[in-house]
Short mmCIF file of the C-alpha atoms (twelve columns), coordinates in Angstrom:
data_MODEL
# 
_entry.id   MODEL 
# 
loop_
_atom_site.group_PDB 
_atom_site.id 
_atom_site.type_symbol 
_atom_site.label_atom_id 
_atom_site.label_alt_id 
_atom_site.label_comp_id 
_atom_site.label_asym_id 
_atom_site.label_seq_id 
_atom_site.Cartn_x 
_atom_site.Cartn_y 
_atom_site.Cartn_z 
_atom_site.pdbx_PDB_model_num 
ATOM 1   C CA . UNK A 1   67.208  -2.159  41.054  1 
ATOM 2   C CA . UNK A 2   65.201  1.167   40.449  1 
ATOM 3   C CA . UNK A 3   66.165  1.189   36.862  1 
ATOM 4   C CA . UNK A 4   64.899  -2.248  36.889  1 
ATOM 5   C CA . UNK A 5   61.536  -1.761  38.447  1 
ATOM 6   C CA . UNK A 6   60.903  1.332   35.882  1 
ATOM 7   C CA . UNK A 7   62.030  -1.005  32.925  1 
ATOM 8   C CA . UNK A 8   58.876  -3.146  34.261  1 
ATOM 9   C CA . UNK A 9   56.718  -0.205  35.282  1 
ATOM 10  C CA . UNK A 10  57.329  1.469   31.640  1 
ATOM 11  C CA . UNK A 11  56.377  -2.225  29.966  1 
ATOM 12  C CA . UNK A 12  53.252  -2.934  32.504  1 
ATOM 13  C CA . UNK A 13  51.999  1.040   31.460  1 
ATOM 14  C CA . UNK A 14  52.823  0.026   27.602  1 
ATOM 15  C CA . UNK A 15  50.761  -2.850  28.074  1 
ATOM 16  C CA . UNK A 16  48.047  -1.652  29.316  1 
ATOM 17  C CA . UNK A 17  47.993  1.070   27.042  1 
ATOM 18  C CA . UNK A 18  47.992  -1.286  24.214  1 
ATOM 19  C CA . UNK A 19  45.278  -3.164  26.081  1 
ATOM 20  C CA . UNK A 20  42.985  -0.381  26.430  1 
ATOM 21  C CA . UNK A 21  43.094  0.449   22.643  1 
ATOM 22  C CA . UNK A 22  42.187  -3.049  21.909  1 
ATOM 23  C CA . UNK A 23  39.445  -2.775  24.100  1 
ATOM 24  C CA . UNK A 24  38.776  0.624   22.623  1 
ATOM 25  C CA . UNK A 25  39.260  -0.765  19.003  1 
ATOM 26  C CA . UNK A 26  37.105  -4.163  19.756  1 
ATOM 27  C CA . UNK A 27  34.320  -1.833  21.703  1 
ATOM 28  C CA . UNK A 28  33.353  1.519   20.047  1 
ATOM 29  C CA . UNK A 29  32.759  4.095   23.255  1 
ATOM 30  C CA . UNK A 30  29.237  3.429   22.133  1 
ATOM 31  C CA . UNK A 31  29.755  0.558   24.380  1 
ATOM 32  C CA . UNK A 32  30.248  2.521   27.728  1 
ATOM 33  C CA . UNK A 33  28.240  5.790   26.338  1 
ATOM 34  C CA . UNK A 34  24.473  5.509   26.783  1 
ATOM 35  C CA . UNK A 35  23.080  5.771   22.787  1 
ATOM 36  C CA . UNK A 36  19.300  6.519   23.776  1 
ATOM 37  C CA . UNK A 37  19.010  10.632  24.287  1 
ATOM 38  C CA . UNK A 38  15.650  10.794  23.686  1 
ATOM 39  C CA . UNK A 39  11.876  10.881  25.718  1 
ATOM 40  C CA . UNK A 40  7.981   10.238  25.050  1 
ATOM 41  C CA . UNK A 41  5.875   11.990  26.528  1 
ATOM 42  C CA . UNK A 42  3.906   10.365  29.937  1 
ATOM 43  C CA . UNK A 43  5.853   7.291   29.533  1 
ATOM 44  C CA . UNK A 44  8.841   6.059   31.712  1 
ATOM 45  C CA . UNK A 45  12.614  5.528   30.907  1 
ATOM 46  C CA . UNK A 46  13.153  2.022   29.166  1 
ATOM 47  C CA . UNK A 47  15.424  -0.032  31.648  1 
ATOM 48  C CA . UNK A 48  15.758  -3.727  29.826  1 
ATOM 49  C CA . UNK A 49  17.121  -4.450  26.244  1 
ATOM 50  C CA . UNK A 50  13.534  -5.602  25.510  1 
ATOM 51  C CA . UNK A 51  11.924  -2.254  26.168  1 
ATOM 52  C CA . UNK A 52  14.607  -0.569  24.221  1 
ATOM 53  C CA . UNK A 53  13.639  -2.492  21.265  1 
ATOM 54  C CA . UNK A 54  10.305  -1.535  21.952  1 
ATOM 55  C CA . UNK A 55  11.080  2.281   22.138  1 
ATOM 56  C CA . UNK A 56  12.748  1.781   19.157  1 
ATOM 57  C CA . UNK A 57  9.804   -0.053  17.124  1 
ATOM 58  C CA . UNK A 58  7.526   3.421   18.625  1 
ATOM 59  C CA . UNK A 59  9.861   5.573   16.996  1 
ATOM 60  C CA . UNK A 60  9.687   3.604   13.682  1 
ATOM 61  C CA . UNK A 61  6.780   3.876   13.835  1 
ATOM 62  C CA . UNK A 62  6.236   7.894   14.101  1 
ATOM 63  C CA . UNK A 63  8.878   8.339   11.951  1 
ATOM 64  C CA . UNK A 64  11.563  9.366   14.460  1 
ATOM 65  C CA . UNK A 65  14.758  7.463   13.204  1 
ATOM 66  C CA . UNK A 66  17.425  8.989   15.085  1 
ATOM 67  C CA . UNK A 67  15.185  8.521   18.365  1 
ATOM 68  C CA . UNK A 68  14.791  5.112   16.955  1 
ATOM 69  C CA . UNK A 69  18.450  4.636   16.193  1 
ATOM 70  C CA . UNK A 70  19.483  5.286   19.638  1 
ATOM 71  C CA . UNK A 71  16.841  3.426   21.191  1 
ATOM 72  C CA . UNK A 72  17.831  0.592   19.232  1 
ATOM 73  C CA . UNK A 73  21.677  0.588   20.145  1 
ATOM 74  C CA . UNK A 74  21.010  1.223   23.702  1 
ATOM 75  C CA . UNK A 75  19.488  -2.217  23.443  1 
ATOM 76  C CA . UNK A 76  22.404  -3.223  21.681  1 
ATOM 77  C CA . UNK A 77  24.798  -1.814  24.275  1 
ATOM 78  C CA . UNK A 78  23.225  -3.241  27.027  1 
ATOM 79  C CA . UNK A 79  23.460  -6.901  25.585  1 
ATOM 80  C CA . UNK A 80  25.988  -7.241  22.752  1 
ATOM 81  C CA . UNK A 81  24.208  -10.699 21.967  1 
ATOM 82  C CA . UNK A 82  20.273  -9.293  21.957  1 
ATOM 83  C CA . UNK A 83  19.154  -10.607 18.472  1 
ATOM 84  C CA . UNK A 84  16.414  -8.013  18.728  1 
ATOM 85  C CA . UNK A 85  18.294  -5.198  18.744  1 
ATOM 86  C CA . UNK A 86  20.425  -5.859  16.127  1 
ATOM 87  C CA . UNK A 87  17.314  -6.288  13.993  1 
ATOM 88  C CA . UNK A 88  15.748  -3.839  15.510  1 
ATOM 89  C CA . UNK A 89  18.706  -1.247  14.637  1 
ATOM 90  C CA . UNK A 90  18.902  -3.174  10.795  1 
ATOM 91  C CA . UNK A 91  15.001  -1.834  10.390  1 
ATOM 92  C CA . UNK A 92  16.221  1.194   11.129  1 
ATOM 93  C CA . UNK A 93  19.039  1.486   8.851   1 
ATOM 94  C CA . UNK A 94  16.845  0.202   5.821   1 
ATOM 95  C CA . UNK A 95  14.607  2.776   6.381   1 
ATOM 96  C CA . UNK A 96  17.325  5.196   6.333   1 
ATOM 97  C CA . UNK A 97  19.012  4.165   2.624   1 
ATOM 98  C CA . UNK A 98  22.136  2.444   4.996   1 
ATOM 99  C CA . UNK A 99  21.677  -1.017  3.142   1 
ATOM 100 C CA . UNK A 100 24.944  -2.560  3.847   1 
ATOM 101 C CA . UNK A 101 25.297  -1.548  7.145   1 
ATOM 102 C CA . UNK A 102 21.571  -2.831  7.868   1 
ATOM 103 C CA . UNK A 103 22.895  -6.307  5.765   1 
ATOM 104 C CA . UNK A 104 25.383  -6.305  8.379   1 
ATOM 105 C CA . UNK A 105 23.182  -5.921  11.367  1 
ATOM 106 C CA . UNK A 106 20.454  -8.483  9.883   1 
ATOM 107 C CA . UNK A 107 23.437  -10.941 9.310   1 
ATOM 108 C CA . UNK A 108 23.865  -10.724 13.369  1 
ATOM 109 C CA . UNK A 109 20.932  -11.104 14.307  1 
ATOM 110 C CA . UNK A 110 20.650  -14.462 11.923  1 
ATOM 111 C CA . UNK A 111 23.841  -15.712 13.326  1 
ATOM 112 C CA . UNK A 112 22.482  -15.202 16.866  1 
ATOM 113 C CA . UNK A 113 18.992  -16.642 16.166  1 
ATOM 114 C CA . UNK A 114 19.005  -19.103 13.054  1 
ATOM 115 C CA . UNK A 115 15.757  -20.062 12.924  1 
ATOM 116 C CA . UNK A 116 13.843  -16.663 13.464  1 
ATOM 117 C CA . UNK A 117 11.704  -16.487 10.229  1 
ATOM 118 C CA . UNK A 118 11.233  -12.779 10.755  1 
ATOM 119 C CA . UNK A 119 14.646  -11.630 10.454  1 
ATOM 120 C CA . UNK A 120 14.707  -13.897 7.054   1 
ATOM 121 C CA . UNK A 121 11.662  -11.414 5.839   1 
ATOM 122 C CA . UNK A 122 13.226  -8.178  6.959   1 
ATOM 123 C CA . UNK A 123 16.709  -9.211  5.408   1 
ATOM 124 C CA . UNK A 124 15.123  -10.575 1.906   1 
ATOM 125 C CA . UNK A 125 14.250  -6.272  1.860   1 
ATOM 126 C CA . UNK A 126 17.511  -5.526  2.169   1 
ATOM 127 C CA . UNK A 127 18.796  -8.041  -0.223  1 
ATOM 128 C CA . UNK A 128 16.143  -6.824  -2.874  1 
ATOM 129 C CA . UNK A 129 17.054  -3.013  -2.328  1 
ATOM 130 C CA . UNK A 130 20.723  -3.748  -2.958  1 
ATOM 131 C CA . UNK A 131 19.798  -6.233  -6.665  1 
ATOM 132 C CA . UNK A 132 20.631  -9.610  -4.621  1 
ATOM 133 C CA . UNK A 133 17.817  -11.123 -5.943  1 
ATOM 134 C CA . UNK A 134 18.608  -14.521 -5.237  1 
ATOM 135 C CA . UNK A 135 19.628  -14.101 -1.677  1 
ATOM 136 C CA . UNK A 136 16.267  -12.022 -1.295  1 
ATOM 137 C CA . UNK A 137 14.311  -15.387 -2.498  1 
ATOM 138 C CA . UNK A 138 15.984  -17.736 -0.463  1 
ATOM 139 C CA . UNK A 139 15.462  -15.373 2.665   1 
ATOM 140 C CA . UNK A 140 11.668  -15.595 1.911   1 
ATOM 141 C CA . UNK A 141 11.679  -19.301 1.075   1 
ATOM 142 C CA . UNK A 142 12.986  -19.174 4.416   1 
ATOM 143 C CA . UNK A 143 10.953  -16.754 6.280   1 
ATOM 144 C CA . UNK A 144 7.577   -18.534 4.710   1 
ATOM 145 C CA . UNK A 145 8.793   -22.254 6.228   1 
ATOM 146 C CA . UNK A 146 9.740   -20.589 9.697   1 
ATOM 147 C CA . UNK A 147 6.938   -17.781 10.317  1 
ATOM 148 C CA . UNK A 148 4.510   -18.923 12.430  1 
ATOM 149 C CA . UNK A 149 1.746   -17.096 12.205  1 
ATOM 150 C CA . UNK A 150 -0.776  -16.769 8.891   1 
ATOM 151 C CA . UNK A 151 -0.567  -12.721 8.459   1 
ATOM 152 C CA . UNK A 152 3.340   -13.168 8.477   1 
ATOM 153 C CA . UNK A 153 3.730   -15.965 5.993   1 
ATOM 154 C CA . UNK A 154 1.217   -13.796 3.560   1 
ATOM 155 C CA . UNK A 155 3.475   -10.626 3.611   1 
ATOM 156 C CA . UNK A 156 6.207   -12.760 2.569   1 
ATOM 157 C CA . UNK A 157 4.371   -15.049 0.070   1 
ATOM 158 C CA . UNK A 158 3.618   -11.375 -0.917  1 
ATOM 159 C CA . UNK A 159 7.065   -9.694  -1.014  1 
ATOM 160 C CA . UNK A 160 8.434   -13.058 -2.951  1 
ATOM 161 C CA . UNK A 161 5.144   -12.927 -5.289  1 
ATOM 162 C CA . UNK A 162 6.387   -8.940  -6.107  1 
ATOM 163 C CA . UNK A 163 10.093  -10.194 -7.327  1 
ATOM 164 C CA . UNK A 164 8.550   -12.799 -9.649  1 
ATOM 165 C CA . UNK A 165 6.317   -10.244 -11.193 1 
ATOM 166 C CA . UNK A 166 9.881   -8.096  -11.569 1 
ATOM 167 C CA . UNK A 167 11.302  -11.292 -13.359 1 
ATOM 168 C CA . UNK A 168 7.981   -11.603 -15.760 1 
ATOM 169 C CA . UNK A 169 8.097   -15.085 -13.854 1 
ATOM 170 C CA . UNK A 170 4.125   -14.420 -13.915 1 
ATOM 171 C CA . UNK A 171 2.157   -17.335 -13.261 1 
ATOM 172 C CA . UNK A 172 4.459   -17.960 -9.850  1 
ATOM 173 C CA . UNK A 173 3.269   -14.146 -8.742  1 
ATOM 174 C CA . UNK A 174 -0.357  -15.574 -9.254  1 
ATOM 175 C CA . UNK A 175 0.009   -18.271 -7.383  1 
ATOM 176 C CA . UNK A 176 1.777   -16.819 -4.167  1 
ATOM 177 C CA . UNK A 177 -0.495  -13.652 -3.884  1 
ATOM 178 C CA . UNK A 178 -3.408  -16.601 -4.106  1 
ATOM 179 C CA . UNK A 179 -1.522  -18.282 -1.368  1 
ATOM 180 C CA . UNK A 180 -1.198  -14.699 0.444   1 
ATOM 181 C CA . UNK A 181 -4.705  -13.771 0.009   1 
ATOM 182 C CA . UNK A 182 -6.119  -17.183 1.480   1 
ATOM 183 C CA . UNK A 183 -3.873  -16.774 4.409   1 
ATOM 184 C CA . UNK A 184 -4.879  -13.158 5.040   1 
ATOM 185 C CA . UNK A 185 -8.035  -12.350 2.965   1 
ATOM 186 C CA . UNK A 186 -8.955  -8.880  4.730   1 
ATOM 187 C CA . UNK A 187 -5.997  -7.316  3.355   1 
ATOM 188 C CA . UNK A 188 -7.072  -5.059  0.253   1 
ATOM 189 C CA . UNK A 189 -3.303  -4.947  -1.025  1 
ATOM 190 C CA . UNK A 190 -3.359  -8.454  -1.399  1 
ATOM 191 C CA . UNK A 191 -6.136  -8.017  -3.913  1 
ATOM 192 C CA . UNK A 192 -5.099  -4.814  -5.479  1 
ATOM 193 C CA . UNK A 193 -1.349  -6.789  -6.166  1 
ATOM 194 C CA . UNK A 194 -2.797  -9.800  -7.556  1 
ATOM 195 C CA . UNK A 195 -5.531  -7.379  -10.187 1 
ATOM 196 C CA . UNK A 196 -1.662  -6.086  -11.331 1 
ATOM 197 C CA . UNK A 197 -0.396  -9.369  -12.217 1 
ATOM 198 C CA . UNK A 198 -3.855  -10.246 -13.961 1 
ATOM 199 C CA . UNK A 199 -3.353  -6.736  -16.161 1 
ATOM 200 C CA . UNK A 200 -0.074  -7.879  -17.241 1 
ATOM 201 C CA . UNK A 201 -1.381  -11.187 -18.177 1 
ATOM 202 C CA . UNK A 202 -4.076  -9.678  -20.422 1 
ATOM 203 C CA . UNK A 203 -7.007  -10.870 -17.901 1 
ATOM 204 C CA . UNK A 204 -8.803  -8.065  -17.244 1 
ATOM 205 C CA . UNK A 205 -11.940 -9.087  -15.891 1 
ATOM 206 C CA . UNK A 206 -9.748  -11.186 -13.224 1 
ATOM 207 C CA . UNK A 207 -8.691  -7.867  -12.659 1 
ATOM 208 C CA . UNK A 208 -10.998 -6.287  -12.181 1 
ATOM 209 C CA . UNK A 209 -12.614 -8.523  -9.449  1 
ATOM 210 C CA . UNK A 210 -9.302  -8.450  -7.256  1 
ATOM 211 C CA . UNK A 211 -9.580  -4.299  -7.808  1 
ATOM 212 C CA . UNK A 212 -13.246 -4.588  -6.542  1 
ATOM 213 C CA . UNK A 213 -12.795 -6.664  -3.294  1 
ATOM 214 C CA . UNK A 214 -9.716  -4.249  -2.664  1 
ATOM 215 C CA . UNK A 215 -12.088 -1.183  -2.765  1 
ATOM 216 C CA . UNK A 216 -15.236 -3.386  -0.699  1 
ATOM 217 C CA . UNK A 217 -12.095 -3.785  2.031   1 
ATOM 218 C CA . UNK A 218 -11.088 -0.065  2.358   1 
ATOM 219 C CA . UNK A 219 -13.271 1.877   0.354   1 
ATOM 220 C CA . UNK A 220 -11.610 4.853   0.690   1 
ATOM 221 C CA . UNK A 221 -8.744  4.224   -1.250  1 
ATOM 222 C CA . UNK A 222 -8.357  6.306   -4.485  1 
ATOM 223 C CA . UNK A 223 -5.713  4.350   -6.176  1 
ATOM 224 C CA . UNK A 224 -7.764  1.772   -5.974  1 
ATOM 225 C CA . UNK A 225 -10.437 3.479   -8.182  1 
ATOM 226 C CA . UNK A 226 -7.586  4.059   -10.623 1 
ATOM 227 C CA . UNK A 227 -6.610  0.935   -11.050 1 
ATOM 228 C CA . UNK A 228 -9.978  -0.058  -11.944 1 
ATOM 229 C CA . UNK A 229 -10.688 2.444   -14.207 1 
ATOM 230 C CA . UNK A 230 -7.600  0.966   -16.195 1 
ATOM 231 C CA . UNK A 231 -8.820  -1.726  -16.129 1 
ATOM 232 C CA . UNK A 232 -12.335 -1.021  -17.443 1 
ATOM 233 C CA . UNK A 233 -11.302 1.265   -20.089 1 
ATOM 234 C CA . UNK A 234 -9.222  -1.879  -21.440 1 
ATOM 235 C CA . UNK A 235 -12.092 -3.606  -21.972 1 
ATOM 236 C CA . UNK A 236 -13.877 -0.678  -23.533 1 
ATOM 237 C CA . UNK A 237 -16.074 0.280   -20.278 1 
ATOM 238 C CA . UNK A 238 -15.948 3.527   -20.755 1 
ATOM 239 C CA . UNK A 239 -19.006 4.222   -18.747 1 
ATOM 240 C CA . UNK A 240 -17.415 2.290   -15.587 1 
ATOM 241 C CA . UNK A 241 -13.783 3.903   -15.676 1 
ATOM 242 C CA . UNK A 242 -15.521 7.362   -15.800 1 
ATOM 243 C CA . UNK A 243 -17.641 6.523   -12.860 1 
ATOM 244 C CA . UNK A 244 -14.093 5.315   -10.883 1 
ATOM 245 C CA . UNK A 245 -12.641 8.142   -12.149 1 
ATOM 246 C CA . UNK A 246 -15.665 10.276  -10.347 1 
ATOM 247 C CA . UNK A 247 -14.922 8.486   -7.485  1 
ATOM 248 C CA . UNK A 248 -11.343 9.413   -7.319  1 
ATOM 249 C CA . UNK A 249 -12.228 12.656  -7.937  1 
ATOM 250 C CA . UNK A 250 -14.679 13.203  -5.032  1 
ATOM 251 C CA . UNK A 251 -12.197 11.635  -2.221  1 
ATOM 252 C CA . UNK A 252 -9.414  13.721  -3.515  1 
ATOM 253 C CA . UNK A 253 -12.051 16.545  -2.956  1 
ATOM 254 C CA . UNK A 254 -12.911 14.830  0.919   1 
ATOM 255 C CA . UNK A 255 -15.975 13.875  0.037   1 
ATOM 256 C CA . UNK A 256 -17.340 9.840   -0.403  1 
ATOM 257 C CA . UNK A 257 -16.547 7.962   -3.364  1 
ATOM 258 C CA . UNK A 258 -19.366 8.441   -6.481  1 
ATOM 259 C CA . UNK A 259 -20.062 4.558   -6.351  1 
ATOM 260 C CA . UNK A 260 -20.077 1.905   -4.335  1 
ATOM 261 C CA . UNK A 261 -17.931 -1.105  -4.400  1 
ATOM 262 C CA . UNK A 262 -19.921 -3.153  -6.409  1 
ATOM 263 C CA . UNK A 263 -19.113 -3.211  -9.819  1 
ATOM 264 C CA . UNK A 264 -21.472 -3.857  -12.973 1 
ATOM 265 C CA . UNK A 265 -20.055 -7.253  -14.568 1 
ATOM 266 C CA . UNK A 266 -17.581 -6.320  -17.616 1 
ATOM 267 C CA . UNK A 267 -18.968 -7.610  -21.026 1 
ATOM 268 C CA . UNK A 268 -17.000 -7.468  -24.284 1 
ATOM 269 C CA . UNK A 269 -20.114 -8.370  -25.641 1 
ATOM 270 C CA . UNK A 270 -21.987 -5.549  -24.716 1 
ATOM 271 C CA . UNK A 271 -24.915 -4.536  -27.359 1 
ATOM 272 C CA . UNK A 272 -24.326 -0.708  -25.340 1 
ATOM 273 C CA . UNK A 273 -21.753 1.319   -26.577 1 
ATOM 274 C CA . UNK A 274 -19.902 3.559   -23.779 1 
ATOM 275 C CA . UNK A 275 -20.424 7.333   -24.061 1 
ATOM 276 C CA . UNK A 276 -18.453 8.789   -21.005 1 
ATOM 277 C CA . UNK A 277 -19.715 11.904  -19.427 1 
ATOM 278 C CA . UNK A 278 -23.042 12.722  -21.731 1 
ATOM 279 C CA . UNK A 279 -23.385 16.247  -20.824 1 
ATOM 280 C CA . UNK A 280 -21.991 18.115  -23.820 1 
ATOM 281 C CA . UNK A 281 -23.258 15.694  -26.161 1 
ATOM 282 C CA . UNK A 282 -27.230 16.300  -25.598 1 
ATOM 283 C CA . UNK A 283 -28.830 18.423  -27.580 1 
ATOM 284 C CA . UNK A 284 -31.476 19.268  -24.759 1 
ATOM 285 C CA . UNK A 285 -30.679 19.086  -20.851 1 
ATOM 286 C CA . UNK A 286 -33.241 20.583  -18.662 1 
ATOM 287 C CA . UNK A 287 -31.529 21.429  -15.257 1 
ATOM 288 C CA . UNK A 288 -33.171 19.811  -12.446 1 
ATOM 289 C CA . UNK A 289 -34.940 21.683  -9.642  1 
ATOM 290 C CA . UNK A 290 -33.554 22.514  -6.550  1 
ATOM 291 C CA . UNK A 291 -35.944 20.434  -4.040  1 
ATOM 292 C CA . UNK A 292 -37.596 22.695  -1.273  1 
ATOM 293 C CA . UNK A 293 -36.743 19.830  1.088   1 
ATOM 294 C CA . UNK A 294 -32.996 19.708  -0.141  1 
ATOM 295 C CA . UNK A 295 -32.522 23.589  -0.381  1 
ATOM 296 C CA . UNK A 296 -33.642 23.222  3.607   1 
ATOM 297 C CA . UNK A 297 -31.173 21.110  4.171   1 
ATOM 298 C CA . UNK A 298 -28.985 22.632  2.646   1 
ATOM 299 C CA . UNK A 299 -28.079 19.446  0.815   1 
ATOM 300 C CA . UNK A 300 -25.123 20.496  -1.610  1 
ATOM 301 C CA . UNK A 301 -22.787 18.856  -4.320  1 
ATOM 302 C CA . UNK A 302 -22.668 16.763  -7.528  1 
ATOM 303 C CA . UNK A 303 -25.168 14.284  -8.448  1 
ATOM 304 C CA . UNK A 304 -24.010 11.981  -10.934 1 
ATOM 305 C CA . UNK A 305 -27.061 9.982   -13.338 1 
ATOM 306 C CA . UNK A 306 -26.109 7.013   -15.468 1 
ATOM 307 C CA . UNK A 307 -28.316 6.772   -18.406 1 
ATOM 308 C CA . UNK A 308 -29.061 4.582   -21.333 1 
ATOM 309 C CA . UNK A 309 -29.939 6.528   -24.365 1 
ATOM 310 C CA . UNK A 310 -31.699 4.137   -27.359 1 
ATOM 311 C CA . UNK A 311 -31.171 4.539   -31.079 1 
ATOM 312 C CA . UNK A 312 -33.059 7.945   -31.634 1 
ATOM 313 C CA . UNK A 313 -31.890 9.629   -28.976 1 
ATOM 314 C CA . UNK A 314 -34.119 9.512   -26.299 1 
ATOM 315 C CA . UNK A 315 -33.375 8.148   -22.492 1 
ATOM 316 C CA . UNK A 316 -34.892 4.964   -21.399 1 
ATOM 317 C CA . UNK A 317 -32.856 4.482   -18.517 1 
ATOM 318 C CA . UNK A 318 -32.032 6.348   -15.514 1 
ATOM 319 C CA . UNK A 319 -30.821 5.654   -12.469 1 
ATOM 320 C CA . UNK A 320 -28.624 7.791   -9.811  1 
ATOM 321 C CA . UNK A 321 -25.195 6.612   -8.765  1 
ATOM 322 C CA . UNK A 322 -23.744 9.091   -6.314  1 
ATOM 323 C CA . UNK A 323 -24.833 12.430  -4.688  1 
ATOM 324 C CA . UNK A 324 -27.084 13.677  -1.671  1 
ATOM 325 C CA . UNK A 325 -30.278 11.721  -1.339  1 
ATOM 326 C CA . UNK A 326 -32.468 14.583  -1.394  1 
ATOM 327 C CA . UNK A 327 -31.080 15.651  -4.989  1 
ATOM 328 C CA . UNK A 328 -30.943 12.182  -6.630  1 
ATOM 329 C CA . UNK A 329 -34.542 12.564  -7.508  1 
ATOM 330 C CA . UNK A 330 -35.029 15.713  -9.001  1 
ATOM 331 C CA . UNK A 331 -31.575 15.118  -10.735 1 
ATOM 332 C CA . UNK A 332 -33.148 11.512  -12.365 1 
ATOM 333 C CA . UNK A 333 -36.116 13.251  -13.599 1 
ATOM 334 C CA . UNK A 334 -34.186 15.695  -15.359 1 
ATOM 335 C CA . UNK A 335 -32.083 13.222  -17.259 1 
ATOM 336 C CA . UNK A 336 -35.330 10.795  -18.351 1 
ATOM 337 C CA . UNK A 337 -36.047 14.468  -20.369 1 
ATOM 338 C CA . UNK A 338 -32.536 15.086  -22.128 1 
ATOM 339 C CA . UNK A 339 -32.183 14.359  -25.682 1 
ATOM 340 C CA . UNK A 340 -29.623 13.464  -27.770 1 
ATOM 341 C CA . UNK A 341 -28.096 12.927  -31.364 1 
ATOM 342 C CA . UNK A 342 -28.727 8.983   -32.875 1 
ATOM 343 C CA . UNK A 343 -25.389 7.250   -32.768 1 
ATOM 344 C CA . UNK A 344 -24.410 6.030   -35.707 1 
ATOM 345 C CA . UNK A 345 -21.903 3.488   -35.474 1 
ATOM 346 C CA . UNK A 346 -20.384 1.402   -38.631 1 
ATOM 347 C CA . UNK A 347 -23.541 2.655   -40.353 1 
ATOM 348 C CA . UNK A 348 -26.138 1.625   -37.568 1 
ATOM 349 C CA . UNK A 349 -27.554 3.335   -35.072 1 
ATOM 350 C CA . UNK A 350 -26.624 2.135   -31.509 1 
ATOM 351 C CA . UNK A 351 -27.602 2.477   -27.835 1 
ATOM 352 C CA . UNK A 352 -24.948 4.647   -25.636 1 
ATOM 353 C CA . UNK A 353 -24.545 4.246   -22.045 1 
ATOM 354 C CA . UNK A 354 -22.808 7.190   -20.206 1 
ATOM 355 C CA . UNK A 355 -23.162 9.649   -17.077 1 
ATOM 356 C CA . UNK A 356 -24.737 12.978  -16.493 1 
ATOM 357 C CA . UNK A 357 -23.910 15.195  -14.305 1 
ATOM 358 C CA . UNK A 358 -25.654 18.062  -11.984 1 
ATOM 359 C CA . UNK A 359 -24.019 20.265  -9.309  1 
ATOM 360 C CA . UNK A 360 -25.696 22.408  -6.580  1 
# 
């Protein structure tokens, strides 16, 4: 009887022996181990899966991926069927290079939520990092019919729009960063993205309008300028890229861009030929004063002049385009006095437009 109740007792302990490393097998120790080790500052413990997934987005967003990580599977942990936190954790992964394992996460969270248009978008990333281009379009075909809201649908009429310019599929790029740009016009990126497409087409002077609303949106942004300056020196505006290329310059520096957003229309039937920056090529430059009222002031920095110089070298235009207010002045005086050489050009004399420039 006792060698018969051990028999059992060894086959019940085998059993659940075997059991347990199923469970183990099925459920990481992730599962019983709390994943989040991490705190912010003044705010409390997250309790629910939600908040987790909140944490986690915070993290994301400061650039803390392990804090993000954990915050993210402690969501996970707490409910194995949270869509959220499966995306939430896939977000993470792509950010950290870990492609498949974020395709698996993303493929989760779409088999737990089917219709959620955002985890489409986020996945079509992952698809396009890892070459599956045609998975990546039909996850954006898909994220654009379920996304609900306007600024959603336009980042993914944008991210579909940046894999047809990758295909030379051209004309389609056009039309979905249109569609992106009606649907979320304040974005400068929008702009900048379609003023690419237009430079590969040829259209410049399409392009250079999208580059110009991008830099009226966030004037501040240098590549912006760049782009622009491309763009104008394509058409021959030599006069125009140099003053973007100012620009760029002076917010490199910290200081305020050398022009404002509005750009002078681009003519390839200008009668003006483009000099550049003038200042080597006169022959005579008197140096501006330095204003009582400015040196008071203490007013400081470049001053930049465009001028037009006519056929025998003399300056009938003048006009200042950046610098401190209390220089401008002095600075456009100046240039009405330089002289320069006559251009000759294909046996003619022409007019040249280009920049001076002063610094105090």
């Amino acid at each position: 009887m006792k060698t018969r109740l051990r028999s059992r007792d060894r086959i019940s302990f085998l059993f659940g022996l075997s059991f347990l490393i199923a469970i183990l097998a099925c459920n990481p120790v992730a599962r019983f181990t709390k994943q989040y080790k991490c705190t912010v500052q003044d705010k409390p413990e997250p309790k629910t899966p939600y908040e987790y997934v909140n944490r986690g987005v915070e993290h994301m967003n400061a650039g803390e991926l392990d804090c993000a990580m954990g915050a993210c599977s402690e969501a996970i942990r707490l409910d194995s069927r949270f869509a959220a936190g499966y995306a939430c954790r896939g977000s993470v992964l792509n950010s950290k290079d870990e492609y498949s394992r974020a395709l698996k996460d993303y493929d989760y969270a779409l088999s737990l939520q089917t219709e959620n248009g955002d985890f489409y978008y986020s996945r079509a990333g992952v698809h396009d990092h890892l070459g599956n281009t045609d998975q990546a379009l039909a996850d954006l075909a898909k994220a654009i019919e379920l996304i609900s809201s306007e600024g959603g649908r336009s980042f993914a009429l944008s991210r579909r729009a940046h894999i047809f310019q990758k295909q030379g599929k051209l004309a389609e790029a056009v039309a979905d960063y249109t569609e992106a740009i009606r649907l979320k016009p304040e974005f400068a990126y929008h702009h900048k993205n379609r003023g690419d497409v237009y430079v590969e087409t040829g259209d410049y002077n399409r392009a250079i309008g999208d580059y110009s609303e991008a830099i009226k949106l966030d004037p501040k942004n240098e590549y912006f300028y760049s782009v622009r300056a491309e763009a104008y020196r394509a058409l021959g505006r030599e006069d125009l890229a140099d003053r973007d290329e100012l620009s760029v310059q002076s917010l490199k520096a910290g200081g305020t861009p050398e022009q404002t957003w509005i750009a002078e229309p681009p003519s390839s039937k200008t009668k003006v030929i483009s000099g550049g920056i003038l200042n080597t090529k006169a022959v005579s430059l008197p140096q501006p004063p330095y204003p009582p009222i400015a040196r008071a002031a203490k007013a400081a920095g470049r001053v930049v002049v465009q001028v037009v110089v006519d056929e025998n070298g003399k300056v009938i235009s003048a006009h200042g385009v950046s610098g401190h207010p209390l220089l401008q002045a002095a600075c456009v005086a100046a240039a009405r006095e330089a002289r320069f050489e006559p251009t000759i050009l294909s046996g003619q004399p022409v007019k040249v437009r280009g920049l001076l420039t002063y610094d105090f």
